[in-house]
Structure formats: C-alpha cells, structure tokens
N, C-alpha and C positions, 0 to 999 in steps of 0.2 A: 564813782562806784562805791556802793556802801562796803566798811570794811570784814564788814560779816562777809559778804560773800567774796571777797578776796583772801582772805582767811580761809575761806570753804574750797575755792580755787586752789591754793597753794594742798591743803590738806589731802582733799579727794581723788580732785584731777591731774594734780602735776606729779604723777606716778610715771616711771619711765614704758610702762604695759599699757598703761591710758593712753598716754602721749601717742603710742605708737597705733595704736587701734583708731585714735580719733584721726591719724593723720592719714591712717588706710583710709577712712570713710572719706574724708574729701579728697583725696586723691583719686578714689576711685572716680567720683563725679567730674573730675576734669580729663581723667585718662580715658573716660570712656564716650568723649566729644571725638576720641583720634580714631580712626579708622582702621590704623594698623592693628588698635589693639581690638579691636571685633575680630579683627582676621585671623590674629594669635593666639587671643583665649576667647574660643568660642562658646566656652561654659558661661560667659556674660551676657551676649547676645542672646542665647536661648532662656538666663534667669530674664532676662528684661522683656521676651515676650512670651512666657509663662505669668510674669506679674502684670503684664496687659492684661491677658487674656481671662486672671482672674477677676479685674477689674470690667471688664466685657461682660463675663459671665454672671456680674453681682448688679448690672444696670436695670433701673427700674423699671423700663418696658422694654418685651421682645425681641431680637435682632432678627430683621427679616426682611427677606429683598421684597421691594415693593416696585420697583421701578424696570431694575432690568430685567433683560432675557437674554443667554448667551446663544449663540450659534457656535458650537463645536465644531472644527473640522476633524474631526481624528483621522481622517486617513493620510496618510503620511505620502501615498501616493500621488496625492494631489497639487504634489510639489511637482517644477520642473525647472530643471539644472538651478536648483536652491534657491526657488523661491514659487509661495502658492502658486499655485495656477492662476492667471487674473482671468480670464474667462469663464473660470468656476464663479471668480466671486463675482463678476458681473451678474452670471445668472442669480445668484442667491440675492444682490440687491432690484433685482428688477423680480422676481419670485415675490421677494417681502414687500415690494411696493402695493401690489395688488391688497394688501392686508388692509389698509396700513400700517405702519409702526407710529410710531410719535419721533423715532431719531434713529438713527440706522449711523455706529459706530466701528471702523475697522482696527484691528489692532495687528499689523504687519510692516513689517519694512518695504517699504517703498525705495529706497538709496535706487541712487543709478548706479550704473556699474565705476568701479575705481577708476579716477582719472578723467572720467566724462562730466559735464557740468548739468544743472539742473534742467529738465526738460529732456533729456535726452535717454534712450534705453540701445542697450543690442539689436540690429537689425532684425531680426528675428522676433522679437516679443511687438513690436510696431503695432500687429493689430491687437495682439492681447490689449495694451494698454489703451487703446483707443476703446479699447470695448468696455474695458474697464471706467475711462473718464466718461462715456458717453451714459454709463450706467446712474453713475454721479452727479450725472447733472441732470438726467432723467429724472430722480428722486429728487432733485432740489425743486424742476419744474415742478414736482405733484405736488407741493409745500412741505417736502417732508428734510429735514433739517440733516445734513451727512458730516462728519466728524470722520476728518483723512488725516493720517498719522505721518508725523516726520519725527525725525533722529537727530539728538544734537551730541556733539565730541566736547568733551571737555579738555580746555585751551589752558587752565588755571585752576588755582581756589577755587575762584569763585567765576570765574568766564564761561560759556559755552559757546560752542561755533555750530552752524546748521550744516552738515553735511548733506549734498545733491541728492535730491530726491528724481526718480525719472517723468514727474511732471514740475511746467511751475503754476507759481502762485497765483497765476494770471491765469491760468488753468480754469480756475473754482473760484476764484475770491473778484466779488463784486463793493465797491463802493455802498455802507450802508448811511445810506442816504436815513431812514429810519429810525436811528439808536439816536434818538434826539435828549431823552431821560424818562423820570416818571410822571414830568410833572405833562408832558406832550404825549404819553400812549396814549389816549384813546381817541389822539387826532390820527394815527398810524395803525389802528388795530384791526385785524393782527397782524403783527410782525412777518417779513416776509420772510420764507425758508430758504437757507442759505447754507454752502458748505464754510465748516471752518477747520481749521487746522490746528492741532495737539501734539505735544511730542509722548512717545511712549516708555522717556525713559525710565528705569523704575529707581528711587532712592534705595541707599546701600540698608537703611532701617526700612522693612515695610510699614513700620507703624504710622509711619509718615507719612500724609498726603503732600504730594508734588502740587504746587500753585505755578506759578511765575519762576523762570531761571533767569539766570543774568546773561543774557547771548552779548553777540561782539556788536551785532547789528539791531542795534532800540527798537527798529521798528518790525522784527522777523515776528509774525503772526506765529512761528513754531515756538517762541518762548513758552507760549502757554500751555500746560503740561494737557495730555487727552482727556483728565477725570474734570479737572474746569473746563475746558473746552464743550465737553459733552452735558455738564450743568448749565451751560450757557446756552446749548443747542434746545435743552429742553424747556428752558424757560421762555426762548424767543417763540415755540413752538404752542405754549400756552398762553404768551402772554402777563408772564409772572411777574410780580413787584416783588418786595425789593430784590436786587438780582443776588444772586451769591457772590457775587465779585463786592456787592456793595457792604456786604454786611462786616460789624466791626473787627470781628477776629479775623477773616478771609481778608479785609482792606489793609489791616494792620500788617497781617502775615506777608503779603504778596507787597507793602512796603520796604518791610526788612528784608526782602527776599528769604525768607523762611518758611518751611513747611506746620500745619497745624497735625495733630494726632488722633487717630480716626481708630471705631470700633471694628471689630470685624466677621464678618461676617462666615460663618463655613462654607465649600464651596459647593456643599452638595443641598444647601440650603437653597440655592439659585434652582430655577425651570429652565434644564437646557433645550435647544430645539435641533433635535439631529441637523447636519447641514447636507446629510443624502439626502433627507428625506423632503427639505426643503427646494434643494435643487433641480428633483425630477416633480417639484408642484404638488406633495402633498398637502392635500384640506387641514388635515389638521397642524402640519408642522406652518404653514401659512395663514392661520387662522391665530395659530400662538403668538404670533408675531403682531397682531391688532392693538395698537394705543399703546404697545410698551419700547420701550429704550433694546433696541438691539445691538448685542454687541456683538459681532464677528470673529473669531480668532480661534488660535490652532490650541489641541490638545491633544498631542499623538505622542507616541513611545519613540525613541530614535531607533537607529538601525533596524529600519523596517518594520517596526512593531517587537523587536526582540530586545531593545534595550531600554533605559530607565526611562521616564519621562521629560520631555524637552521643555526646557523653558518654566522648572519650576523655584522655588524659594521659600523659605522659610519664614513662615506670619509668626501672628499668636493662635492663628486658627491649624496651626498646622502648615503640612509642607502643602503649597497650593502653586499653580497653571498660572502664569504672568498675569492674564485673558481677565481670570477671578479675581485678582489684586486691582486689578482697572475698577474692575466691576465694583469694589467695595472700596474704592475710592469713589465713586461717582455716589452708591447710597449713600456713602458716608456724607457727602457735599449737599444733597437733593435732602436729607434726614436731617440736618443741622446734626447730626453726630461726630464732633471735632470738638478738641479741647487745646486751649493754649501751652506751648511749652513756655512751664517757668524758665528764667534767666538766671542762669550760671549763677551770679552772685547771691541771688535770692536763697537758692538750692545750697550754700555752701554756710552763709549764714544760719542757714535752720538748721543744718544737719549736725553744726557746731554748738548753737546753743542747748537743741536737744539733748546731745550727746553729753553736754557738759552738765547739763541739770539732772540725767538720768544716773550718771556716776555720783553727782554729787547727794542726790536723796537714797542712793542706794547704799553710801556708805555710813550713812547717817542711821539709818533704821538698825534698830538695835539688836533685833533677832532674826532670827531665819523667815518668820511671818512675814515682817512687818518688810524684807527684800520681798521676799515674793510678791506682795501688793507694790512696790513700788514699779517691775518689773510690769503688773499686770495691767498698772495704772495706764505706761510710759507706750504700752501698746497702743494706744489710744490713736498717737498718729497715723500707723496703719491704716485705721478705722476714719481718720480725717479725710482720710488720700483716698479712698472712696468715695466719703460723702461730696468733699470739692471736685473730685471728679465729675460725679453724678449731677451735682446742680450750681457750679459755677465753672465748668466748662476751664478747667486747669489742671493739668497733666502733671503729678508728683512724684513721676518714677526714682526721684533720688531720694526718697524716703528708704527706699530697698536696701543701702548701705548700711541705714544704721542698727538692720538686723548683727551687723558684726559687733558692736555693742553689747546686744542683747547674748550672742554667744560670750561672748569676752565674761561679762556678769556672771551667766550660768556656769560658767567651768568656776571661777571665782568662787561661786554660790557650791557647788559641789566640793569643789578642795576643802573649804572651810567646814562641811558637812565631814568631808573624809577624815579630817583633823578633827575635829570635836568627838566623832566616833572613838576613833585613835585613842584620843586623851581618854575620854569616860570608858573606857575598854582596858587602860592600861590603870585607871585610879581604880576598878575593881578587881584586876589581877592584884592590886597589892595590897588592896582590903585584904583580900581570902587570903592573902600568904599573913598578913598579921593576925 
C-alpha cells in the first residue's frame, strides 16, 4: 500500500467519530441478515423497502401484470369451521375451466387437521374434498396446468418439514414421463398438463422471491415454493424454452438455496375477477379468465368484515393481501424481473472502501466548495445502485448505510460553517470596538 495513502488513512479516517460511523455502516449490513433485528427496529425494514420501491419506481420499462388474474374471495362467509369452503372452489375451478385459463393456481391451506396424517380430513369435509380433487383433476384432463398449495414448518436454520396436507401426492402427481429437456421437446409437444405442488410460505423480506427450501425429505415436490411452481406450470402449458428453473441466476439461486429480489408490483395494478361472480357463471367474470394465469385466494377483513384485513404484509408496494405477493412473485419469475443479492463480503468491502475514500477527499478539499463537490461526487454510488440494478441484474441495497456518512459529513460541514461564522462574527466585533 503506497504510503500516501496510509498517511491519508492514519490522517482522515482514523478519527475516533470516523471509526465509529464506519463501524455503524457495516454493522449494520451484517445485523440486518438477523431477523430479530427486523422485528425490533422496524424503522429498517420499512427504509429497505422504501429504497426498493425507489428503485422499482426509476426501472426503465412499466411494471405491469401481464400474466395473472386474481380471483378474490372477499367474503369471509365462505369459510367453514376455518377454512374456505372447498365446494365453493370446486365450482370456481370447474366455472374457469369452460374459459380456459392457461394455469388455475390456489393459494389456501390445505393441512389436515392436527394429528391426522396426509390424505386424511374430518368426517365431515369427505365430500367437500372429493369435490374439490375431482375439480383438479378435471382441469388437468382439459390440459389445463393446476398449481395445489402445501405448507412447510420450519425444523432449523435452514431445514423445513412438510406438514399433512388432507390430500396426498398420489392424489395429483403423475410420472412425467415427458420432461426429457430442450434438446427432445418437439418430440413431446406439447407438454401434457399436470397438477404440481408449491408451498405458499411467504419469506420474512417480501422482497424476496421464495425458489427451492431445504425440506428434511429431498424428494417432497412441496419444496418448491407456489410462484416457481406456477412459472413451471405456465411454461409446460406453452411449451417454453429455456425454463426458468434453468436460467443462470434462478439455477444458481435455487443451488445455494437462496432467494433472488423481485420488482413489485401494486396490487391494485392486477384485473381482479369477483369470485361471486364467477361462481354463479358470469360471462364476463368467465371470459376474464381466457388464456390468463389464475390465481384463487382470499381477500376479506377478519371479524366478519368489521376488522383489519387478513393475511396482509408489508412490500415496497405497500401494505398488500399474501394472494398479490404470490402474484408478483410469479410476474416477477415469467418478466425476468429478479436481481442477484450481492454476498455479504462483497457488500462490506465496498461500503468500507467508499466510506474510507469519501472521508479521505472530504477532508482534503480545502474549502467549503470544493466538500460539497466531494459530497456530490461520492453520491454517485446511489446513482450506480440503479444503473446495476437496471441492467445487470444485482441488488445493492447496502449502499443505503453509507447515507450515514454522508450525515456524519454534513453535520461536520455545518459545525465547521457554525465556527467560521463564529470566528468572522467575533474578528468584527473587535474591529468596531478598535
């Protein structure tokens, strides 16, 4: 290391007010991989998807649902002893069959009841559910692709476990004799329509897309989260190369068991399709449903419609319905809209060198001017964490710490303004008194 800038090091940065600011900024990038601390200081989790959502908001073409269509249920009635009615949804998938859709996705729990193992329900739901699987599989006969939700419990760090569903997997899930690759479609085209299985956990960040989790059992088809599951259902449904599972940042992610970071979308951006209106066979709530990704799921107020809404969370888009977060995982996958999270050490190295060169040319510059250019220069990474955002597909959110820098500076930059006043204010009180 040349000794000018160890000399500049020792001069600038190794101030005890430096020290201590640069040690916030990478702290913070590692304290806030922990979970607890999203839960305790919730002023971080809301700046980090406020500097998403700017970043959303500055992308160079549109955000807009192209693919799905939600089916609302908002009536809350349409639950019994807590959970939907499946005979509603029966009807609403065999309603939307007549359209077609291109993919008919549900987004509910299915668990058996506590204690019973999979395949099994309450005497009582017996034919619900029968009507429910027969619907299911109705839809898969007409080629139309169905996407059935399961729930995993987390066992560990990093483990999940599939908790009982009240059907099983042998239910729906056929041998695909088919998925041979792309060098063999168009000895198989087109792909036959099949039900698959998604789990509907959602990640503690929504800015996360869910891939692949790491279950206890390698081969549990519920590993695969519902928004890939439902990108897979659509492309077997057209026939698409290369798949989204194959491409390099989904391949790569879904190796490390990691999520990538997805744009998002508002929820009022989406064409929902009443689910009354679908269900007694209206033309047009049936007709909305032709050649598009349907998604099923609830959006009702709890306590009968008298209290806040169920099942919602906080995006960059705002506070949003599970239902929509699915949904803008799945554009996000079908749009190639995902970016890589950099790697910790990366993120820690930068935010140190920056920081160390921004105090160092800041203290350098001789006058009040020549900081402010330095300050306006040093912004510059902001404006990076954009542009790599926008076109190489890499997530910088730890740029956002070293806003604390730039405060540290400016109070600096003002003290030393307050003080030069000071002085030039006290050297002409004592003019006039001579």
């Amino acid at each position: 290391m040349p000794i000018s800038v160890i000399a500049s090091f020792k001069r600038y940065v190794w101030r005890p007010s430096t020290i201590v600011v640069l040690a916030l900024v990478l702290g913070f990038n590692v304290l806030v991989e922990f979970d607890w601390v999203r839960k305790y200081f919730p002023l971080i989790e809301k700046g980090q998807l406020e500097f998403h959502r700017i970043l959303c908001w500055t992308m160079p073409r549109p955000l807009t649902a192209k693919w799905v269509r939600t089916v609302q249920i908002t009536n809350q009635d349409r639950q019994i002893g807590g959970i939907t009615d499946r005979n509603f949804l029966a009807t609403l998938i065999n309603q939307a069959r007549t359209a077609p859709p291109e993919v008919i996705i549900l987004d509910f729990k299915f668990q058996a009841p506590k204690g019973k193992p999979a395949g099994e329900d309450l005497p009582g739901r017996a034919s619900q559910d029968q009507a429910l699987t027969q619907a299911i599989l109705g839809a898969a006969h007409d080629g139309i692709p169905v996407v059935v939700p399961c729930w995993l419990d987390r066992v560990s760090s990093s483990d999940w476990k599939r908790l009982p569903d009240f059907f099983e997997d042998s239910d729906f899930l056929q041998p695909d004799v088919y998925d041979q690759g792309p060098l063999l479609r168009n000895q198989f085209s087109p792909h036959p329509a099949r039900v698959r299985i998604g789990n509907i956990n959602l990640p503690k960040d929504a800015r996360q897309i869910p891939l692949v989790s790491r279950t206890v059992d390698k081969s549990d088809p519920c590993q695969t989260s519902l928004a890939l599951a439902a990108a897979e259902a659509h492309e077997d449904a057209i026939d698409l190369w290369p798949r989204t599972r194959e491409k390099k940042i989904i391949a790569r992610a879904i190796e490390d068991r990691d999520f990538v970071v997805g744009s998002f979308i508002p929820s009022n951006n989406f064409q929902p399709i009443a689910a009354e209106d679908l269900f007694r066979g209206d033309k047009v709530a049936i007709e909305s449903c032709r050649g598009r990704i349907i998604l099923v799921g609830g959006n009702w107020k709890e306590d009968g419609g008298n209290g806040g809404m169920a099942d919602t969370y906080n995006t960059p888009a705002g506070s949003m319905p599970g239902m929509y977060i699915h949904a803008n995982y799945i554009e996000a996958l079908l749009d190639d809209r995902y970016e890589r999270i950099v790697p910790l050490a990366f993120a820690l190295t930068f935010d140190l060198v920056v920081g160390m060169l921004l105090y160092i040319y800041f203290h350098k510059a001789v006058d009040m001017r020549g900081k402010l250019k330095v300050l306006g220069v040093f912004l510059l990474p902001l404006l990076a964490s954009y542009v790599i955002f926008a076109n190489f597909n890499w997530y910088l959110d730890f740029i956002l710490p070293l806003m604390a820098c730039f405060a540290h500076l400016l109070f600096e930059l003002g003290r030393s303004y307050h003080r030069l006043s000071h002085l030039e204010a006290e050297q002409h009180r004592n003019g006039v008194s001579e």
